[in-house]
Structure formats: C-alpha cells, structure tokens
N, C-alpha and C positions, 0 to 999 in steps of 0.2 A: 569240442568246438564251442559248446555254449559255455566253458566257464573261462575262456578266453574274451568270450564279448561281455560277461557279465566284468569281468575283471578290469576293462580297459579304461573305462569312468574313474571308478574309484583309484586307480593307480597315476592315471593322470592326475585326479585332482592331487594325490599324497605326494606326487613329484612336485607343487606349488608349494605347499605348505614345508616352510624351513626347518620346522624341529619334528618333525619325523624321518625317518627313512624305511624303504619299505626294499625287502630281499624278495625277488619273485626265484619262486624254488620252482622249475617243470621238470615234473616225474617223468616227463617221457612217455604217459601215456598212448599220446598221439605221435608218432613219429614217422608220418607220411607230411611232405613239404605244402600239399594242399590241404592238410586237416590243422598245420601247428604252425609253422614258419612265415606262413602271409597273413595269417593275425594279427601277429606281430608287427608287421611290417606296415595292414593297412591299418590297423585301429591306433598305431602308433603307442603300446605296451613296452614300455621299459626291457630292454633285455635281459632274460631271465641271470642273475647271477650265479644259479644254478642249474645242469639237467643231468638227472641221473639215468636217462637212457633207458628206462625199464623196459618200455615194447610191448608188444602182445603179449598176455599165458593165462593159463586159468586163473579164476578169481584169486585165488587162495596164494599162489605162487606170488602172482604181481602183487597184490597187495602188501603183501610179506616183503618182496623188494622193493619196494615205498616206504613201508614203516621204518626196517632197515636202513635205505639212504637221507629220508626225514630226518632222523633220529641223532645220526652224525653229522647232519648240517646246524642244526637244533644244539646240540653238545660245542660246537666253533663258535656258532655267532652269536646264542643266548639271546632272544630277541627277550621283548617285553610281553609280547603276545602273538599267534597266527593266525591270520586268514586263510581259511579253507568259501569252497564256493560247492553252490547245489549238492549234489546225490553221486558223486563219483568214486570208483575206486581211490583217487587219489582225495576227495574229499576224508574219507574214512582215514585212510593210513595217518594224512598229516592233525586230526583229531584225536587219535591216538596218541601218535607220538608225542603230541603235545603235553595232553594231561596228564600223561603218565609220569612226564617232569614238571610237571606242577606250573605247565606255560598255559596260561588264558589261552581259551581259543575262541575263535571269532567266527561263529557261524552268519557268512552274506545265502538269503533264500531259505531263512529256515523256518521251519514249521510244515511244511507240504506233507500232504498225506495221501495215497492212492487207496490204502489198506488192502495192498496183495502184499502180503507180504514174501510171497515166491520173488516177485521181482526183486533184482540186486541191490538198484536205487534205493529200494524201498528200507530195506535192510540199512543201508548205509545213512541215508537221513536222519532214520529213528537214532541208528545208535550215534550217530552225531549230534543231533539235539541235547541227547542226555546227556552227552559230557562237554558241552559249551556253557564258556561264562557270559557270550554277550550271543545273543540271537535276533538280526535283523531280518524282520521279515517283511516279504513283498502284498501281503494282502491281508485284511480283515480274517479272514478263514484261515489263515495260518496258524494268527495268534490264536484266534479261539481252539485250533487243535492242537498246540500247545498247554493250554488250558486243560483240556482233558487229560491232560497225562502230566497235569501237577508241575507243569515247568510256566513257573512266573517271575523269576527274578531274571532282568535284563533282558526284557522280552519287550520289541519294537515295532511300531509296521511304518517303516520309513518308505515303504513301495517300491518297486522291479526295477533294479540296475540294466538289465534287458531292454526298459523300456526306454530308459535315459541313452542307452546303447545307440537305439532303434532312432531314437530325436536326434540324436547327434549327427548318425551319420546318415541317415537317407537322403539330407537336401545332399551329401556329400555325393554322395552313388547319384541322386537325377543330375547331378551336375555335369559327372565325369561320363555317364553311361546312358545309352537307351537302350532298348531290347535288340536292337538288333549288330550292335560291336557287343554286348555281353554275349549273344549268340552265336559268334566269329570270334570268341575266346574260349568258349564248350571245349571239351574235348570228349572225343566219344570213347569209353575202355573199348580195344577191340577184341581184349580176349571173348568178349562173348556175343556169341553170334546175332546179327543186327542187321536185316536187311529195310532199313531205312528211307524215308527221301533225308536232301539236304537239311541240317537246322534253319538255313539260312530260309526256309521257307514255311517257317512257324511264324505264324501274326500275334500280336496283341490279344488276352482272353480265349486264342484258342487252342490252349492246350490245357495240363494237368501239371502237374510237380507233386515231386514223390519222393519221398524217406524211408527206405524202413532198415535199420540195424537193430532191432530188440531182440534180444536172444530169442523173446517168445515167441516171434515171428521168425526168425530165421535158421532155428537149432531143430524147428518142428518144419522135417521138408514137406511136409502134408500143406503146411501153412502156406509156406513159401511158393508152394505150387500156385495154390488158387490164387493168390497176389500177383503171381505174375501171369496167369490166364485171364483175371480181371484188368489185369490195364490191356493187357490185349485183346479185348471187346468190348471198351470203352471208344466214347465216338471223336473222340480227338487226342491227337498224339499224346505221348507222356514221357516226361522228361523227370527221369529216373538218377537222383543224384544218389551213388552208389558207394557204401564203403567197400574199402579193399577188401575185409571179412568177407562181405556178401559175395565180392565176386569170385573167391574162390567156390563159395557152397553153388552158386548159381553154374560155375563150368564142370565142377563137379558132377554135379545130381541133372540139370536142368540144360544142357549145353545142346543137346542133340535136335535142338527145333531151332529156327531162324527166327527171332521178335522182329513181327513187322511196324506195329504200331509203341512198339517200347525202343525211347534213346536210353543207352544206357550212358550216362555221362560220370567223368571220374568229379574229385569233390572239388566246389569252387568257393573262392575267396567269399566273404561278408560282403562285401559292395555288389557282386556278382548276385548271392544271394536273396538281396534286397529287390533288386532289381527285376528279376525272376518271380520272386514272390508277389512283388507288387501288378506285374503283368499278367500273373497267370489265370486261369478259370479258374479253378478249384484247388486247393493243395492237397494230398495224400499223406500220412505219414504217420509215426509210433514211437515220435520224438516229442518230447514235454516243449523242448524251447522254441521249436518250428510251430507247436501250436499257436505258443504265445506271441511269434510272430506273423503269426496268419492272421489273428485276431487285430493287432496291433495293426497291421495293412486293410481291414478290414476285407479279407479275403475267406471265405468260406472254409475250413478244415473239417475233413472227413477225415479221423480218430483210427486206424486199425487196432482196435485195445478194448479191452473190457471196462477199464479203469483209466478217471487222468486226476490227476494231482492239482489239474488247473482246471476246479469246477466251474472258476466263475465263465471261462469263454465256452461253456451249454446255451445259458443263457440266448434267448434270440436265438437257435439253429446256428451260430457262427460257427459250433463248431460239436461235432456228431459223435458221437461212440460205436464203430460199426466191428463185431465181430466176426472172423474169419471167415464172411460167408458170400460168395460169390453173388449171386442174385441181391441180398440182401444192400451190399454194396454196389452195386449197379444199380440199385433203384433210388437208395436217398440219394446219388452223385444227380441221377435225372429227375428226379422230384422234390428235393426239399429244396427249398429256399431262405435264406437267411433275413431276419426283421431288424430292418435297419434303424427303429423307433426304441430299439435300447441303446444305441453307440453313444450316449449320450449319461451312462452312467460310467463313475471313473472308477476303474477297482486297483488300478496299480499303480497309482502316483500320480506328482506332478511336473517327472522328467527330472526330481533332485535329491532324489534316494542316494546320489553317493555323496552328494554333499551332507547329508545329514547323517551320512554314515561315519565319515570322517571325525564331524564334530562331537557325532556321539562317542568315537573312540577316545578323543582329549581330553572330553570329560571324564571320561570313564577311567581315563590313566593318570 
C-alpha cells in the first residue's frame, strides 16, 4: 500500500515530462482489490504495463518469483535505469535484478534504519542501499545513516514522496468525504466474530484506528493476543483495518470470543484512509507509513514496536514506542499527550520531493 502512494507523485509528474517514459512493473504483491486496484484508480497511477501475479508465500519463494519475473521484463525492455520504492519484498527482487544487469537502480526512501535486523524490511533496505546508484532520501537522518556505512555517492535528501502524496490529496478526500459517508462505505469482515453497535454511530475523535500486520506481531500469537485484549479495554471503540493475513491467524487461534468494542473492518481506499486518520483520537499500529501519516495529520501514534525507522515523529510525544504490553499500552493511550510547540519543525520536505526527484534523474542520465 505505501509504495503505491509513495509512487503516484513521482509517476504523475514522469507522465508530463516528454522524453521519458516510465514501465510501472506490479509484482503482485498485493493482490486483494482493496489493497492494489483502487490505488490505482484513486491516486490516478498509470496502469501498470506489467503484473506478474506473485501473491502471498514465504519470504524466500515470492521474492524468488519477483527476481524471476523482474528479470525477464528487464531482458524485453532494457530500460535505462529502475525504480524500486521503501523496504519491500518487491523492493529487494527488482534491486537485484537490476544490478545484476548492470541497470542503475533508483532507490525513492533510502537510507531508513530501524537496526533490527530480524525485521524483513530491515534486511531488504540495507541490502538495497548497497547496491543503488542514485539514493533519494526523505530526511536529514537517512543521509547521515547512509554515511555510516560508507554510501556517499548520489546520495540526496530531496524529502518524503508520502508527504507530497499526503498534500496532494487530502484537500481531495475533505472535498469528496466526511466521516460519516467514509463510515457508510466500511465494510465490516464478518468472518470474525464482532458483536458491535452500528459504525454509523462513531463520532468525530471518538474512537481509535489500528494496523497491525508485522509478522512480529502477528506470527507471535502471544502478541497477537494482548493486541487484541487491549483494544478491548480501551474506552472508545477501535476501528481495526485488517489485512487478509490477519484475519485468517485471528479466526484461527482467536475466533472463539465475540469483540465487543473492536470493528474489525476489511482494508480501505487512500482517501477513505485520510479521512479516518484525520478524524480519529489516537492511531494504533506497526506500520512505518501510517506512522508517517499520523504525524503528517497531526494525530498522535501509539507505535506497537520496539524500533521505528521514522525517529524524527518521537519528537513531541507524536508518536510512542509501546512494546507488547498490555497495561503498559493502556496507560501512554490515557496519559501522554502530544506538544504541539514542535509541529513547527520541517523534517520531510516541501511537498516537492518528486519533482526534484525527476530532475535529479535527467541529470543524472
């Protein structure tokens, strides 16, 4: 999802510009119609001229059928250079396959560092760093951790395509949407048991929103438990946008109780999202881009993670590092508060990172 929003800037603007052309390759990663296909459709992304279909499978499989179908799209069209985007499976494969043929590749978001390196992300960034020729990065603290491990040539901090994303389209979503038709467009999964009231009876500020798909959270059902006992005695509803993954582990292991205070909702469009975001009390979640979009709304994030890649929104309480611990997380959600006397420092641009990203490519070619 987030390398769909980070991607829609910069592809727009390369559809203006006449002596480029740009092939958008989708792995397939995502291949549920609310996680890939209305992306497309709202952020207005060029249709991909390729998808290879990959789907779910362990790391090692799918990645392997990426590099694979990368590889022979790569061998047809001979570009000049590739854009790869964040910390993805599919980030990784098409970095490889690239350099391996001797094609520039184009790290957008590079430099982030969480240093677990258990996480996958984590794994996939570094070793993407190290074999890009041109590296744009979203923040001050990127480059410098790039610096540290000896990568200085073509190293940028043109700032967060997310954020250009985020300016773009929000007056878009207040325009189209308020809470309460993006509420009456929910859809609740019913596989898992949800004895609820209506959504239609959630107000402004008074509820929660929630993410979590990290494997470290969800592979560990210990985790997964107290997650989801914790928004169930939390004091106002929580609107639970859930990947399909999850909700198999969740009917699985977790199916045999009724959630009274958790919606468990299936996943919604970017404008849907904004929307949400921008109305809700607190966000939840153990997603890197939902942070940076919490921050960006000026909306509070409570972190379920040890570690985040996006140190700068700690800063001010915006946004919390709470590990797996019940109480622990029930108490910053009711006592900390956020200082709104730093919103005033800019760490991620000026809303025109894909333009500088472009011109930096023309240069550079």
């Amino acid at each position: 999802r987030p390398q769909f929003i980070k991607s829609a800037p910069v592809s727009k603007f390369i559809k203006s510009e006449p002596d480029i052309e740009e092939i958008i390759v989708h792995t397939g990663q995502h291949y549920d119609k609310n996680m890939s296909d209305i992306f497309f459709e709202e952020l207005g992304i060029p249709e991909p001229r390729y998808n290879l279909g990959v789907g779910s499978d362990s790391h090692g499989k799918q990645t392997a059928k990426m590099l694979e179908g990368i590889e022979e799209v790569l061998f047809k069209e001979k570009p000049d250079g590739l854009i790869v985007y964040g910390d993805t499976n599919s980030t990784l494969a098409g970095a490889l396959a690239a350099s391996k043929l001797h094609i520039p590749v184009i790290h957008i978001e590079a430099g982030l560092r969480s240093y677990n390196k258990l996480m996958p992300e984590e794994q996939n960034r570094v070793l993407t760093d190290h074999i890009s020729d041109m590296l744009f990065c979203p923040t001050d603290t990127a480059v410098k951790n790039l610096l540290r491990e000896d990568i200085r040539k073509n190293v940028y901090n043109v700032g967060d395509v997310m954020f250009d994303s985020l300016l773009i389209n929000r007056n878009i979503a207040e325009s189209r949407l308020n809470l309460e038709q993006c509420l009456i467009s929910l859809e609740l999964n019913q596989d898992v048991k949800q004895s609820v009231k209506s959504l239609r009876d959630i107000k402004e500020h008074e509820y929660y929103l929630a993410t979590i798909h990290r494997a470290e959270n969800t592979d560990d059902f210990s985790k997964l438990k107290i997650i989801l006992e914790t928004f169930e005695e939390l004091d106002m509803p929580v609107l639970f946008l859930i990947h399909p993954r999850t909700v198999g582990l969740i009917i699985k292991h977790f199916n045999d109780q009724k959630y009274k205070n958790t919606y468990f909702i299936k996943p919604v469009s970017y404008l849907n999202m904004l929307i949400l975001s921008s109305k809700s009390k607190k966000i939840l979640t153990d997603s890197g881009g939902l942070q940076k979009e919490a921050y960006f709304m000026r909306r509070q994030c409570i972190t379920l993670r040890d570690q985040t890649e996006w140190v700068e929104t700690l800063d001010g309480n915006w946004n919390i590092l709470c590990n797996i611990d019940k109480s622990r997380i029930l108490d910053v959600i009711k006592h900390t508060e956020p200082d709104y006397n730093i919103l005033s420092r800019n760490y991620f641009g000026d809303g025109y990172a894909y333009k500088k990203i472009v011109n930096l490519m023309k240069e550079h070619f």
